[in-house]
Structure formats: C-alpha cells, structure tokens
N, C-alpha and C positions, 0 to 999 in steps of 0.2 A: 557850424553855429555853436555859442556856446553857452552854457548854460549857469545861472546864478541861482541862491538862493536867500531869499529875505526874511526878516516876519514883520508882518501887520497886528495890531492889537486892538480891535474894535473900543470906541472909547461910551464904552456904557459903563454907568456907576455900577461900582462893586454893590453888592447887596449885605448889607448885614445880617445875616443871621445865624441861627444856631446849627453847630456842625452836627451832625448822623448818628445814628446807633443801629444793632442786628435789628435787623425786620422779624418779626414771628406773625407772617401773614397768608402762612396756609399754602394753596395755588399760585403759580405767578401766570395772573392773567394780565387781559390787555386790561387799556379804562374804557373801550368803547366795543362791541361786538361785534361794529360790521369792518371789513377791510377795504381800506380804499383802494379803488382800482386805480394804476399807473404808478405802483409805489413797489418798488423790489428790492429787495436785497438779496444782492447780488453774492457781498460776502461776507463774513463778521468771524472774525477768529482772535485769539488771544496771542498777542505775539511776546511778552515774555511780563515779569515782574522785576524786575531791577532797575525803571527809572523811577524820577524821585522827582515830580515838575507839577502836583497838584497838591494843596492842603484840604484838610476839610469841609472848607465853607468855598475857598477862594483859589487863583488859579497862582498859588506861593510854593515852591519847596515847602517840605514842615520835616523832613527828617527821615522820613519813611517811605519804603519801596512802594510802587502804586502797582495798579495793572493796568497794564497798555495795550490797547484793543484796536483792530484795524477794521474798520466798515467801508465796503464798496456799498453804496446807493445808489438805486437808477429812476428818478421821476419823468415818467413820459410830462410832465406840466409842469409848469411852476406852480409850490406846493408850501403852504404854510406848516411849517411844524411845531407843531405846540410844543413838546417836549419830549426827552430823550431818556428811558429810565435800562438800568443795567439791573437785575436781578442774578442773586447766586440759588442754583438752584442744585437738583439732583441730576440725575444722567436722562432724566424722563421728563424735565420741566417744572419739578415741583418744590417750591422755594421749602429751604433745608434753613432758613433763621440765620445763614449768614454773611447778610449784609444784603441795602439796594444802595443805587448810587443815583441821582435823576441832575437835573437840569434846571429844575426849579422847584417848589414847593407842593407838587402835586401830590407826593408821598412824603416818608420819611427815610432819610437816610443821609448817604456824604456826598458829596459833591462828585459831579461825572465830567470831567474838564472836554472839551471838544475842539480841536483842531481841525481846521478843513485845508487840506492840498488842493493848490491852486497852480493850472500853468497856463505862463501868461504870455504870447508870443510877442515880439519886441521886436525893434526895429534890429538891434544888438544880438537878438537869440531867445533862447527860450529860457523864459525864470520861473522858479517854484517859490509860489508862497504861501508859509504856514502861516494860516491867520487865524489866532485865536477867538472862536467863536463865541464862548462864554466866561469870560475872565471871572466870576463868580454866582452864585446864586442870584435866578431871578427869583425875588421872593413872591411877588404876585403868581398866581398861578394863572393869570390871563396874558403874561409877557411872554409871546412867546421865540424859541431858540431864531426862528427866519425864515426868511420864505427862500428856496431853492430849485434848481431844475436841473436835468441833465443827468450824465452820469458823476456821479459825487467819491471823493475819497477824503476819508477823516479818518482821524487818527483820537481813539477816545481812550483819556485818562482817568483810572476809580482811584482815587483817595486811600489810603490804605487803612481799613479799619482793626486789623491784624489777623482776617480772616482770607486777605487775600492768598491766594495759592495754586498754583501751575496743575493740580488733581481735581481743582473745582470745576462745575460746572455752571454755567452762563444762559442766562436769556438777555436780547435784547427786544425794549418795545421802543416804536416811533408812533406817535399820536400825531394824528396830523385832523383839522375841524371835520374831514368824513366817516375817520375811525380809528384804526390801530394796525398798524404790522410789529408780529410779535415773529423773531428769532426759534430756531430750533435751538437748541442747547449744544453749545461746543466748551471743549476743552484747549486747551496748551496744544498743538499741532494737528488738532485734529478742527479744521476751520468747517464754516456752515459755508455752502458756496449756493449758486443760482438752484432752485426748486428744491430747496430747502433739504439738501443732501449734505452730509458730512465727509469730510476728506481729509487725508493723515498726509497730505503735501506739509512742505516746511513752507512757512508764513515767511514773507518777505523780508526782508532785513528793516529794522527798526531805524528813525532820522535822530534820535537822541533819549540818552547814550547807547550806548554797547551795553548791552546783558552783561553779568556775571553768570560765568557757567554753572547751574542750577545739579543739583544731586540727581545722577544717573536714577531713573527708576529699576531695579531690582527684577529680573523675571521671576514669576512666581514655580515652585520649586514644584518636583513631580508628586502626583494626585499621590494623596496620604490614603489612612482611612476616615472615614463619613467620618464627621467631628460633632458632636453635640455638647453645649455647655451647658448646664444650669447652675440660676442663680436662686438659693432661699428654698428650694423647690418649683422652680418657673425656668423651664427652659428658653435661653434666649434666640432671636430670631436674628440675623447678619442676613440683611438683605443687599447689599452691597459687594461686599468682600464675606468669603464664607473662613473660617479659622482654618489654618494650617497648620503641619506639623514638620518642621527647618531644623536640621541639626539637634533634633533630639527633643527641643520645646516648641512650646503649642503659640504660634502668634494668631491675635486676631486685632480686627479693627480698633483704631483708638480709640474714637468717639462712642462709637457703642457700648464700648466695655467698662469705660471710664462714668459716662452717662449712669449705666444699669448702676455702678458704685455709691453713684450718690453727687458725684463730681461736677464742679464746675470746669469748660473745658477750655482752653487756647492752645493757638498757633503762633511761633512765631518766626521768623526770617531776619536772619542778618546775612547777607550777602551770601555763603553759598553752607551758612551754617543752619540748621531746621529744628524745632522744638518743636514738642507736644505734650501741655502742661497739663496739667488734672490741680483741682483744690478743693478743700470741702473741711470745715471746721479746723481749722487749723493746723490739715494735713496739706504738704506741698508735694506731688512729687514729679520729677522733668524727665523729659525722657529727649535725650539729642539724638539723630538720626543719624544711625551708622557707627555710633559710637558704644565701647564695652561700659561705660560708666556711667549712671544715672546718679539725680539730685533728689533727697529725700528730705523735706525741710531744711535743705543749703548744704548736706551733709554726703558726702561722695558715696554710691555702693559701687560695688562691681557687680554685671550682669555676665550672664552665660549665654547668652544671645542677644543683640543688640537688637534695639527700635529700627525699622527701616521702612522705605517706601517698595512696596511691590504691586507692581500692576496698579501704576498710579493711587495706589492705596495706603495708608500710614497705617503699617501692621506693628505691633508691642506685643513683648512677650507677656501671658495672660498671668503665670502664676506670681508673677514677679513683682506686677500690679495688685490683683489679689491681698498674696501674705501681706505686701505694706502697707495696705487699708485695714489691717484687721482679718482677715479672712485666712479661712483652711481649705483647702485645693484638693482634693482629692482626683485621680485617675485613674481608669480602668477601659483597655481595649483586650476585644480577642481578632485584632488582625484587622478587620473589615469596616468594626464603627469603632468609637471612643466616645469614653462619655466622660466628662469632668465635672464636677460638683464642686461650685462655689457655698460654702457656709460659714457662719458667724463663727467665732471660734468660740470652743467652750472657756468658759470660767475656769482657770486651773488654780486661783489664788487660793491661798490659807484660809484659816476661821475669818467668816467673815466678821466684821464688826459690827456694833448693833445698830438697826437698822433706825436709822431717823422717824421720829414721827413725821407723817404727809400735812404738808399744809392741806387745809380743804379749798379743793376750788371752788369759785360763787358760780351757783349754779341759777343760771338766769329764771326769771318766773315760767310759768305753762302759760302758751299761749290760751285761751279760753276757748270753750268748742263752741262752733258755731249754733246758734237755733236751731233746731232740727225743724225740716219742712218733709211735707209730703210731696211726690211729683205731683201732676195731675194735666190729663192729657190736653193738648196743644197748648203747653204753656211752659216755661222755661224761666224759673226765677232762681233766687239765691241772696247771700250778701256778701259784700266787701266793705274788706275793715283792713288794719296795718297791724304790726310787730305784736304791739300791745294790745290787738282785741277792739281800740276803737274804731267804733262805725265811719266809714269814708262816703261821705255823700255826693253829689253831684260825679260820679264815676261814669264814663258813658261805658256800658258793656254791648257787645256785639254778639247777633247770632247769625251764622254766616250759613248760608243751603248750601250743601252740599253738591245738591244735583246740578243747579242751576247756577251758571259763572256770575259772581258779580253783583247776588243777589243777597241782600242778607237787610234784617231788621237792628233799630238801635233803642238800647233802653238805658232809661238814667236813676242811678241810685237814690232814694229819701233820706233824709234826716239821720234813719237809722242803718244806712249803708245797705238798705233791701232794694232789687228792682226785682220786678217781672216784666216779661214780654211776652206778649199773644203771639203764636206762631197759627200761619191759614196753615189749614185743612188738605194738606197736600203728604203724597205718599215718598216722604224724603224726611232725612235726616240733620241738624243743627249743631255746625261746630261754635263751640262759646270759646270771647275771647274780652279781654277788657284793660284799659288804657288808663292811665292816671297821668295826668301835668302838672304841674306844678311851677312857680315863678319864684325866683331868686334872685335878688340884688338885680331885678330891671332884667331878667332872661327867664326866659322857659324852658322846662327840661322836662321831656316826656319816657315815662316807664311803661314797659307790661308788665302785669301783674301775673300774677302766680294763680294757676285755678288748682280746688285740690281732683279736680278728675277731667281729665285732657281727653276724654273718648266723645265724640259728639254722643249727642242724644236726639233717639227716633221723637219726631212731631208728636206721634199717635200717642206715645206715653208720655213724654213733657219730660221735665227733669228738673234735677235742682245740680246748681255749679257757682259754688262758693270760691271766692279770689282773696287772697291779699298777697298785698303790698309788702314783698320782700329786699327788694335792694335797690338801691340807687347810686352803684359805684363808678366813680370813674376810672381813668387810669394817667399815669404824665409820664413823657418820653423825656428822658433824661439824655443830655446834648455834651458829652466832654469839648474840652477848648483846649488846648495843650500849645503852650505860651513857649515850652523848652524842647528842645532834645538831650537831655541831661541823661548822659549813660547811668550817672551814678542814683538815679530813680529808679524806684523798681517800675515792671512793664503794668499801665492802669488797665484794671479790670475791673469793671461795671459790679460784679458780685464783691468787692473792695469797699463800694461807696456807698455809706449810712445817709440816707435823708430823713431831717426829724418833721413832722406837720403838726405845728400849733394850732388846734380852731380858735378863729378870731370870729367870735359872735356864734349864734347857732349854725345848726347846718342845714340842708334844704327842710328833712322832716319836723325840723321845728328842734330836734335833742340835741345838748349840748356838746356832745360828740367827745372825746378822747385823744389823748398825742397820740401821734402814729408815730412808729421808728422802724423803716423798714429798709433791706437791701435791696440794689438797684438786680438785675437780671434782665429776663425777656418777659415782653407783652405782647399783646396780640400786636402785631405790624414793627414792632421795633422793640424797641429797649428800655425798659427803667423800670418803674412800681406801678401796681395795679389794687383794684380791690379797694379803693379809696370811695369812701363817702363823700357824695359832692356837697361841697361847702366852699369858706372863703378858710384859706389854711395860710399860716407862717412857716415860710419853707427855710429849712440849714441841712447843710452835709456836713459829711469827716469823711477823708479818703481813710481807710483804715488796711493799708496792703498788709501780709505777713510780715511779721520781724521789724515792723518800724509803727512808732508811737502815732496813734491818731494825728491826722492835721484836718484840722478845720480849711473850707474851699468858700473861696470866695462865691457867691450863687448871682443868677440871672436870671429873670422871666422874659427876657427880651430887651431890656433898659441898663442902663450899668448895673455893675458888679457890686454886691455888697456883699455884707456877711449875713443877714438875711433878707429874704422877701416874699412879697405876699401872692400868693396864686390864687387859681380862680380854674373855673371849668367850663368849657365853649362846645360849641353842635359838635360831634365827629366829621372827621374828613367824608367818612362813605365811602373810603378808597381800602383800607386797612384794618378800616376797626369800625362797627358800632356806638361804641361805647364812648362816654362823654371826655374832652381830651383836658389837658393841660399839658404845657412845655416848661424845662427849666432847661439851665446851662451849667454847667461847674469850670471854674477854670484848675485847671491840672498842671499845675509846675514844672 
C-alpha cells in the first residue's frame, strides 16, 4: 500500500482581531472545575522551536520561530470542544507571565494554530491529512474548535511571542461543555504521556520543517560551596536554579537576577543563536549564550566566563551583571558557604555642586475624619463618603453572620452617607462590607469600597465601620500587530511603548481626570497599563526602543488604524482579571 500526504484547510472566515501579549495571571488553572469523564490525554509534549507556520492572530508565517507541540487525545464520545488554551508555566504548573496561547477569545494572549492528523484509508492506500483546524482566531468565545471522537493526533502551533523556549515549561487545557482537562506540565523532551506521567523519550519527528539544532544544555558543574547572595541587604531567594561557582565565577539564574536589578527582561532565538537581554532606564545589556563577549548599550565587553544554559537553566555571570548596573560586588567564602553582597556603589565624585532648590510637591488636601459614633449593642452603623469627604448616599452596606452561611442583613446609606443596621440578638459575630455602582456612558460599573476596620464586629457590642470610596481603576491589554520582519528594527518590547490617555469629558466619579502617559509592561492576565481611572480616554503611542528617535504607531480599539482613538472600559472577562478591561492594538513596523 502506499501512502500519500495532503492538506485540507477548513473554510471558516479568519477572525479579525487583536494579536496577544504575556499573561500575568497567577495559577494556570482550568475555566471549569469538574473533569469530564471520557476525555484523556494520552500525550502532549514539545517537540521543538524552529518552525515558522503561525502569526499572531492567524494561521501566516510572520517571521518568527513558534513552538510545536504534539497532543495525542483519546475521546471515549464524540466530544464538543470549546477551546484549546496552552499556558507557560513553572516546572509545578504555576503560570511564570510568560505568554498563553488559546483558540479563541476565551483569555488573552496569541494565537495556538491546530492541526489534526488524519488517516484516511483509500482504495489506492493509506493517506495522511493535515487539516488545519483553526486557521485563525475564533473571536466569539461561544464558537467552538469541533466536535471530535476517538483517538486524536494534532499537531499544536504557539505563535511566538519571544518568550518561547525549549527550558520552559507547558500546560495544556481542553474545555469541552462538561469541564476542563488540564495537562501536567512538560518540557522540550521530557513529554506528559497517559496518567499524567512525564517521560524523557525523544518526541517523534516533526511533519514541517526540520529543527535547527538547538544549544546543547551545559551539565551543571560539581557541587560548590552553599552560595548566598544579597542584594541592598535582602538576601535573594533562587528557587529554580540555585547560583554556582564555574571556572572561578559565580553564575546564577537570569531572570532572577536581572529582575531583583530593576530590569526589564527578554529572550531571544534566531536559529541556533540565544539572547538574554536585561533593560531598565536606558541601560541595555545582552548577554549571547556561550559566547566570551557581551553588549553593553551596543558596545562590545569581554567576559571571563560566558552566559550559558545549564540544566535547562540560563545561568549569567552575577558580578559582571552587577558592576554594569551600577553596583559593587563584594565576596567572601571560608570553603563551605559564600556570601556575596550586592550594593549601590558609593559616591566617589569630587566637591559636589550646589545642590538645587527642591521644587515642592502639591501635596493633596486631608482627607476629613469621619463623625465620631459610639458603638452600641446590636447595632452596626457608620458612614460612606469618597476621596474628598463627600457623603455617598444610597450605598447599600452589608452585614454578613458569620456563624450562619448565607445569612446576613442589608442597610442603605442617607442623605448624609450614614446607615445603621439592627442586628437580632444572637450569640455571633458581623463581617461589614459595602458596594458602590455606578453608570457611565449607558454602562455600569460596580466597586468595593474600602472600610477603615476589616475585623467583623461581636452583635452583643454593635460597632461602628466607616467605608469610602477609593478606586475605580481599570486596566487595557496592549495587542502589538507587526506588519514586517525588518531585521534592520530593533526587537519590540512592550516596556519600549509610551501610551498617552486624553479624558474626553469627565470620568466615572464625576472629576475631570488628568493625561496619563504611561509604559506598556505586565498586568494582571497579560500585558499593557494598568491603574487607569475608568473614564472615556483618547489613546496614542510612540515606540520608543533605545538608540532610535521616538515613532509615533498607528493605534486600534478594534476598527481601523489611526493615529489616535478613543477607548472605553467593559465588564472583565472573569477568566484573568477582576478588574474593568479595555483593549488596544499598535501596529509595529
């Protein structure tokens, strides 16, 4: 018999929307709690980083390595699956902020391409067909990837968000309408196979392309002395990779080290070349793996022991990092431990010059102290007010029993932001809590308030538990779009991109609010700015990398491109975040 191979491309409209950013959302759990029964995964392993067959949003080349992932699935039924999310996590399952990839709109992040093997026996022989299952984002989050049965083999592509890499670790989840099957966490050769066991088998050979052969990992070198480093006076913790001592210098973890510095951090890959970049006010410095020569703001040094991977780990030499941040390194072993001290270096300049007068900062008004009340037994009153002291009325505040689930009284603020509430005559205690809403341009947006004393209070004494009204921020996940693969651009990092927010009209609390100018980063569940006062704002960027003059970036709320536009802020998902959302796009050159 003999055997062909095709592809089929499912003909559903591509989805437009906005490409992904790093998740910063804590645990990677399932979206449902129970697991459906009949649903196995069988295997899910990472079989390399060197093909290049998904873009961000959609299922395009875009220039960049993706990672390619092989899932065996076994549905005793045919089995609807809502959607397919890939999270990067720790070696224990606990999302480390970088990067998710899904299937549709359920979360945030880039696109997770899906190919399902197919064989199809023929009159002529046996034929495989790759048929692409998601050629882009389904944007509804009720569209779901298909309905399936049997044993299954797909072939999943993550989009590369520069954080991909052969040391990370993996969850996958499958959502299907009874629950969730969620992945043990695997690495680069080390695949999750049936009862959720890990195996250091080599992964099958890949159907396109051929790897590029990846930087041998390094074995770690023989046990040193105990290593402790402190930084400022705060000793740091390496719970991953513990610091070593190789040919005379002290290497420890990148991330950690560069982190504690102050640094914003990347990875990057070009075929079998590896970076680990650090940035932070207009310091740069690179460190290539394996290599004697590092980049210090574009400027060549030479090192005495070079960055490498050991034990799947990206170890840098500490001092070397350190002194070119600014810092003084001090060392001291007697054989058994070592201790190194990172500090600020002293001042050695001349006479100083005379020292500027300080502008004064405006210092905001005191807030007003509240009335003073006496408790008085079975009774639980207070008042709520906002920023400025004014009385907030119609507040509903809740007094919740403690003893009894479920059970609790509701009281509504007067005129002058005071409620009381009668609590019965029972031998239990009353947690206070209280809710404010609010309507905005035709939507509602609901806060807790702030009480100044969070300890319930006994029935028998009564109490008094004053709230106000402290924040009402949102936050908006910033979506790059990258139109080129222009070597001669520097690599985009999200800490690069300036968004300015105009208020257009007031803002929810009624105050007329102030420009924001803030950089993009991590937020809870993804990527961009946070801390935003929700209002109706006029949004612009500037890529601003090092070494190259501001560019103004075309912006998106969803609709075309312009040079600015206007945002707004919607429910949260409930999947990532709390907190009220907004989305933009930038397009990146």
């Amino acid at each position: 018999m003999t055997k062909k191979r095709k592809t089929i491309i499912h003909s559903i409209a591509l989805s437009s929307v906005l490409a992904g950013v790093l998740t910063f959302g804590g645990i990677a759990a399932a979206f449902g709690e129970t697991v459906p029964t009949g649903v196995e995964i069988k295997e899910f392993s990472l079989l390399d980083t060197a093909t290049d067959v998904v873009g961000a949003a959609d299922f395009t080349p875009e220039g960049n390595k993706d990672g390619h992932f092989k899932l065996l699935l076994n549905l005793a039924n045919k089995t609807m699956i809502k959607s397919v999310v890939l999270r990067s996590t720790d070696d224990f399952g606990k999302d480390n902020y970088q990067g998710v990839w899904r299937t549709n709109r359920v979360t945030t992040g880039w696109l997770l391409g899906i190919v399902q093997d197919k064989t199809v026996v023929t009159p002529s022989g046996t034929t495989h067909e790759s048929e692409i299952i998601n050629p882009g984002f389904r944007k509804d989050v009720k569209d779901p990837v298909g309905e399936f049965a049997g044993n299954l083999t797909f072939d999943l592509y993550a989009s590369n968000n520069g954080t991909i890499k052969e040391t990370q670790s993996y969850v996958l989840e499958i959502e299907t309408p009874e629950g969730t099957v969620v992945s043990k966490p695997i690495k680069y050769k080390k695949p999750m196979t049936g009862g959720g066991t890990s195996s250091t088998s080599t992964p099958s050979p890949i159907p396109i392309p051929s790897p590029n052969p990846s930087t041998p990992p390094v074995p770690a070198p023989t046990q040193g002395p105990m290593i402790h480093v402190w930084l400022s006076g705060q000793e740091l913790q390496f719970e991953d990779a513990k610091p070593i001592i190789k040919d005379g210098s002290t290497l420890v973890p990148f991330r950690k080290l560069f982190e504690s510095l102050g640094f914003s951090v990347s990875w990057v890959e070009n075929g079998t070349t590896q970076k680990a970049i650090g940035t932070k006010n207009g310091l740069t410095i690179e460190l290539t793996m394996n290599s004697s020569t590092a980049k210090v703001n574009g400027k060549d040094v030479s090192l005495t022991i070079p960055a490498q991977i050991i034990d799947n780990h990206t170890m840098v030499p500490l001092r070397f990092v350190a002194e070119n941040s600014g810092y003084q390194v001090t060392y001291v072993s007697d054989g058994t431990t070592a201790t190194i001290r990172i500090e600020e270096s002293k001042d050695t300049s001349p006479t100083p010059g005379p020292t500027p007068v300080p502008v004064p900062t405006p210092v905001p008004a005191p807030i007003p102290d509240f009335p003073k009340e006496n408790a008085e037994p079975y009774l639980a009153k207070g008042y709520v007010r906002d920023m400025q002291g004014h009385p907030l009325p119609d507040i509903v505040v809740y007094a919740d029993n403690t003893l009894l689930y479920d059970s609790n009284i509701i009281g509504v603020t007067d005129e002058n932001g005071h409620y009381e509430i009668e609590l019965p005559q029972l031998a239990t205690s009353w947690s206070m809590s209280a809710d404010i809403t609010k309507s905005f341009n035709g939507k509602k947006y609901k806060f807790h308030l702030e009480s100044d004393n969070e300890v319930p209070l006994t029935g028998s004494k009564g109490g008094v538990r004053n709230f106000t009204w402290t924040n009402f921020n949102g936050q908006i996940y910033i979506y790059p779009f990258f139109t080129s693969s222009d070597d001669s651009m520097p690599e985009f990092d999200l800490s690069d991109l300036e968004v300015t927010l105009t208020p257009v009209g007031p803002l929810l609390d009624g105050s007329t609010g102030q420009t924001i100018i803030k950089r993009g980063g991590p937020v809870i569940g993804g990527g961009g700015i946070d801390e935003i006062p929700v209002g109706k704002y006029k949004a612009t960027a500037r890529w601003m990398p090092e070494g190259y003059a501001p560019m103004p970036l075309p912006i998106s709320n969803g609709g075309a491109y312009s040079n600015s536009v206007e945002v707004e802020f919607r429910e949260p998902n409930g999947v990532n975040t709390s907190k009220y959302l907004s989305e933009l796009e930038v397009k990146i050159p």
